[in-house]
C-alpha positions as a Python dict, from the first residue, in 0.01 Angstrom:
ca = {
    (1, 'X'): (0, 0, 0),
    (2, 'X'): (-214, 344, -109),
    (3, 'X'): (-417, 62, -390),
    (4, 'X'): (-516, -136, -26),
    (5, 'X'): (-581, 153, 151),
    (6, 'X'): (-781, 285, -115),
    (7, 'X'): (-997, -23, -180),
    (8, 'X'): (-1039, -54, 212),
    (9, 'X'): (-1194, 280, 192),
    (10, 'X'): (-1393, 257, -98),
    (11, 'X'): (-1563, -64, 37),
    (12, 'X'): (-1640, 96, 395),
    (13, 'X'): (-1733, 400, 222),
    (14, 'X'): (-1949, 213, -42),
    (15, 'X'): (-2079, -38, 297),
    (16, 'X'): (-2202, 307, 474),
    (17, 'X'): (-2357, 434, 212),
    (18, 'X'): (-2539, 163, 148),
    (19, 'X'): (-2675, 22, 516),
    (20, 'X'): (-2687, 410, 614),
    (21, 'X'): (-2837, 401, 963),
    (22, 'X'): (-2747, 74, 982),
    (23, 'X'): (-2395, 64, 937),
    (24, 'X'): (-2259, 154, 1252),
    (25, 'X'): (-2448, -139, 1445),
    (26, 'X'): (-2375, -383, 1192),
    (27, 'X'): (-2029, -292, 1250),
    (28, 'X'): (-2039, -345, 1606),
    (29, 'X'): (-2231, -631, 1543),
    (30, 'X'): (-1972, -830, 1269),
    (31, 'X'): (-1726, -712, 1533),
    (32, 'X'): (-1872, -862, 1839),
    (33, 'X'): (-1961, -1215, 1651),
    (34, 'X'): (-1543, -1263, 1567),
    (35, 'X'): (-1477, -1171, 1909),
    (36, 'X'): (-1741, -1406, 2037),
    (37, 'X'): (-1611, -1649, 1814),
    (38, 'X'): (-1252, -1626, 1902),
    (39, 'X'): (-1308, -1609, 2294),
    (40, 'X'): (-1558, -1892, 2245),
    (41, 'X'): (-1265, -2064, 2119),
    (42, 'X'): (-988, -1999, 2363),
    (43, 'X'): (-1228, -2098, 2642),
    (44, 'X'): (-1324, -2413, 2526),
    (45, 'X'): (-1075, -2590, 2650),
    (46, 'X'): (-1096, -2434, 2967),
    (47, 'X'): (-1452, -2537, 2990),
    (48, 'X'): (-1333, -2909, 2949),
    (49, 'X'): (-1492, -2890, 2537),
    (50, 'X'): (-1317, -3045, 2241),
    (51, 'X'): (-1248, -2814, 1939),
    (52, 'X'): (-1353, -2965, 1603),
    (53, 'X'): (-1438, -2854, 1246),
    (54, 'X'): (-1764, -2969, 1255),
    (55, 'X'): (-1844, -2733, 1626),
    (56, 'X'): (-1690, -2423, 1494),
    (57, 'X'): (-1895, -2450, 1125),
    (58, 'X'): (-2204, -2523, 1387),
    (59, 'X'): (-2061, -2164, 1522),
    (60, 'X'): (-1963, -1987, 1203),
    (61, 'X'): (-2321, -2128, 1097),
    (62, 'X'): (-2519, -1934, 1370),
    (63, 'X'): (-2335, -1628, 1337),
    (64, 'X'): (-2493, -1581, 977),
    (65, 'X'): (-2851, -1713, 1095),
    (66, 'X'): (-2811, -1392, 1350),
    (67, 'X'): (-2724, -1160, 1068),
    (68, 'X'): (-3062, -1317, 864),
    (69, 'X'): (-3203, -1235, 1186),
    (70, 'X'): (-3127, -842, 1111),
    (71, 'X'): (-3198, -877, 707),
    (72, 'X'): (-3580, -970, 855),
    (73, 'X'): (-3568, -657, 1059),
    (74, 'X'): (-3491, -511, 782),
    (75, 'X'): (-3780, -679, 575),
    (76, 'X'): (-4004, -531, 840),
    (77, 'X'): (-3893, -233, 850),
    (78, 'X'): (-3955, -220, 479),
    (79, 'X'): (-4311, -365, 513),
    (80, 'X'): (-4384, -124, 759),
    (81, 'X'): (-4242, 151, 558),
    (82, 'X'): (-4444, 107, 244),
    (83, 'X'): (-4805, -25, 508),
    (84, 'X'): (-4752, 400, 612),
    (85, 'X'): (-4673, 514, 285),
    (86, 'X'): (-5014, 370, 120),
    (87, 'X'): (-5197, 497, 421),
    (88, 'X'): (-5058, 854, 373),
    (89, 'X'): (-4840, 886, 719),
    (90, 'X'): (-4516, 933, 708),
    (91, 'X'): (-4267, 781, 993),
    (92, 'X'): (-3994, 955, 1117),
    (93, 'X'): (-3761, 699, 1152),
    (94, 'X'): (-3562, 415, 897),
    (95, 'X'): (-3470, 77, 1021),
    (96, 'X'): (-3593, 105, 1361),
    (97, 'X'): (-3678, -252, 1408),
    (98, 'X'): (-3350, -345, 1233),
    (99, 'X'): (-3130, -161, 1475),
    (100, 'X'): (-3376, -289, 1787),
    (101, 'X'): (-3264, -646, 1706),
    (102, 'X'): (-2893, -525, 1614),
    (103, 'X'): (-2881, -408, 1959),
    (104, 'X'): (-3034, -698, 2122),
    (105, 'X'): (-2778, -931, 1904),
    (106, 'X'): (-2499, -704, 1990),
    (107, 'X'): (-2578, -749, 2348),
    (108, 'X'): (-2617, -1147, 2369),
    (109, 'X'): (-2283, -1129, 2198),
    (110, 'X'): (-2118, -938, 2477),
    (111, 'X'): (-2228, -1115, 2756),
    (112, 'X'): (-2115, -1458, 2561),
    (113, 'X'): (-1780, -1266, 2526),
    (114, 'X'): (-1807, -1150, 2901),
    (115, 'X'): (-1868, -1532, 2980),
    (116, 'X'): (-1641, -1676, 2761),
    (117, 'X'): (-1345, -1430, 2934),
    (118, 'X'): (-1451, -1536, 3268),
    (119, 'X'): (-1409, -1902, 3151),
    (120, 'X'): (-1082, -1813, 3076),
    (121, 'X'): (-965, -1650, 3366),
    (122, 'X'): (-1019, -1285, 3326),
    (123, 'X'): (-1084, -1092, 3650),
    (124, 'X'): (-1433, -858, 3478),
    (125, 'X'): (-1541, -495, 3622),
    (126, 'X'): (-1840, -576, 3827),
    (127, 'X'): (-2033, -315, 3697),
    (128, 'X'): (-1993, -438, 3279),
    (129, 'X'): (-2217, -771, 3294),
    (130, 'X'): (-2523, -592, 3490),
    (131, 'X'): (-2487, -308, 3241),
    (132, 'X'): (-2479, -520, 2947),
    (133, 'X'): (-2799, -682, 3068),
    (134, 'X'): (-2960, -377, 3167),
    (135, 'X'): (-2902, -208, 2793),
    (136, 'X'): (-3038, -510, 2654),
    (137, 'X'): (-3359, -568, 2920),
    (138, 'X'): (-3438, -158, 2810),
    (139, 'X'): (-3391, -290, 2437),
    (140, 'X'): (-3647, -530, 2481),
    (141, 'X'): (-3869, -326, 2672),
    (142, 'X'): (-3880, -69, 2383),
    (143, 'X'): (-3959, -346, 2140),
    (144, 'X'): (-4235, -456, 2347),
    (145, 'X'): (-4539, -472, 2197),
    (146, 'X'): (-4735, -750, 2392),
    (147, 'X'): (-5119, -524, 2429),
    (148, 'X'): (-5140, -434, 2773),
    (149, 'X'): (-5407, -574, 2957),
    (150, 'X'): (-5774, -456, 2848),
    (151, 'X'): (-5637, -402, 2445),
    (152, 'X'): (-5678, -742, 2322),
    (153, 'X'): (-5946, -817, 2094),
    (154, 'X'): (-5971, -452, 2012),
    (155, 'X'): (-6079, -372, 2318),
    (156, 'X'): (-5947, -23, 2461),
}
């Protein structure tokens, strides 16, 4: 038991260290696609939908395309990183884009899971769906950056 505990540790330890920043909403995020997965499950059949090998790879499938989603994030983050770095600024912040679409992911999960609970009969708070959408609506406000009207074209 103390060799699994210790290897559990080491490879959380070794995980943080390495995603930093990063690791608690990858966390949340890995969490909140098995959840989604397994409530997506149980509520199939109460949505009248067959369960088959070939719809839950299709699932399994687009949970890893959402995690590529946050490697490009982090690709960006990255680009812009070393774009500041040649032009002699420095930005006070790593893997802000990256944790922008964690966030977002993290939230489309949750109301999925919110959905999928509903589907199977759960009574929800009233208040945890329109918060959900509000954190991610502010999420997507802040990562915005459609110019404002007069600032295309370089105009100011």
């Amino acid at each position: 038991m103390t060799k699994i505990k210790a290897v559990f540790i080491s490879f959380f330890s070794a995980l943080s260290s390495l995603l930093g920043v990063l690791y608690i909403p990858v966390l949340l995020m890995v969490s909140c696609n098995v959840i989604d997965y397994f409530t997506g499950l149980f509520a199939a059949p109460a949505r009248g939908e067959k369960i088959s090998s070939s719809v839950g790879l299709r699932g399994i499938v687009k949970k890893i395309c959402l995690w590529l989603l946050v490697v490009v994030g982090v690709i960006v983050d990255e680009l812009l990183k070393y774009t500041t770095e040649i032009m002699g600024l420095t930005v006070p912040f790593t893997f802000l884009v990256a944790c922008v679409v964690c966030v977002w992911i993290i939230c489309n999960e949750l109301l999925s899971i919110l959905e999928n609970l509903k589907d199977i009969g759960v009574k929800l708070p009233p208040f945890l769906e329109k918060l959900v959408v509000y954190i991610k609506s502010k999420a997507e406000q802040k990562a915005d950056i459609t110019p404002k009207e007069g600032e295309e074209n370089g105009e100011d």
